[in-house]
C-alpha positions in Angstrom: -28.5 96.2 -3.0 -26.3 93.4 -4.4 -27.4 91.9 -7.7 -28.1 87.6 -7.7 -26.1 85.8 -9.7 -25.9 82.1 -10.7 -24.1 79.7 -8.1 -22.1 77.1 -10.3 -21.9 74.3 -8.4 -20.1 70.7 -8.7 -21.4 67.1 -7.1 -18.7 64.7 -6.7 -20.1 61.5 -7.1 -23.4 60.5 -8.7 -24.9 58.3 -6.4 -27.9 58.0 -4.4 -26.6 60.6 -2.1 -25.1 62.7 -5.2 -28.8 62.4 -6.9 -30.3 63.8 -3.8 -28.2 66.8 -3.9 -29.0 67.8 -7.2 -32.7 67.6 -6.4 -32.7 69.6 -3.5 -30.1 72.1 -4.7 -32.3 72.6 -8.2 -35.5 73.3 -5.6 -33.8 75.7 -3.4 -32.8 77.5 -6.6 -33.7 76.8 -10.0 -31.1 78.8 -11.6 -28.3 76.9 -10.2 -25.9 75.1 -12.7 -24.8 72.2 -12.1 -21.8 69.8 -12.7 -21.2 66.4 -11.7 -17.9 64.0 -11.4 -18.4 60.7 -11.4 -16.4 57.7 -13.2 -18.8 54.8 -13.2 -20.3 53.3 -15.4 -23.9 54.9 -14.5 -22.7 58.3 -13.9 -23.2 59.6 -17.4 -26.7 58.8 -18.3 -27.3 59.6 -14.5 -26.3 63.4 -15.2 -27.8 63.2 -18.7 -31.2 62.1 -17.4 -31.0 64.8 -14.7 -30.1 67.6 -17.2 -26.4 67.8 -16.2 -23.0 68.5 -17.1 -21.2 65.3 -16.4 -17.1 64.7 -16.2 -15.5 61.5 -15.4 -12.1 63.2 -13.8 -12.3 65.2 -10.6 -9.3 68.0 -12.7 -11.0 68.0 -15.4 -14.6 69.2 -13.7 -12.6 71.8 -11.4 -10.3 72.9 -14.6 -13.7 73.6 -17.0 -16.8 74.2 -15.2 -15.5 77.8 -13.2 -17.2 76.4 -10.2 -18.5 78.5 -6.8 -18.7 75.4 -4.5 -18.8 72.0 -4.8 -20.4 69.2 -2.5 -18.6 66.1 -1.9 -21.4 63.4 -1.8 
């Protein structure tokens, strides 16, 4: 039997779309983490208020956050 682990996953972009994403991924499982990449002006209250990691460079995201997948929203 194969033990669960946490999926790490990154959003790129923190739009409407990119919002969505995290919703639905944190209901399908609640133990996700999740990182976001987004450089607007928004974007980093938008991952704060959603209890996020949030970077503003695309490298820096893939570099630091040891991700399993990542969507492209």
């Amino acid at each position: 039997m194969r033990t669960p682990r946490t999926l790490h996953i990154g959003i790129v972009g923190l739009g409407a779309i990119g919002r969505t994403h995290v919703r639905v991924l944190r209901i399908a499982d609640p133990t996700v983490v999740l990182s976001a990449v987004d450089p607007g002006a928004e974007a980093a209250a938008a991952a704060r208020s959603l209890g996020i990691t949030h970077y503003s460079d695309l490298d820096d995201m893939l570099d630091g956050a040891r991700l399993d997948a990542v969507v492209v929203a």
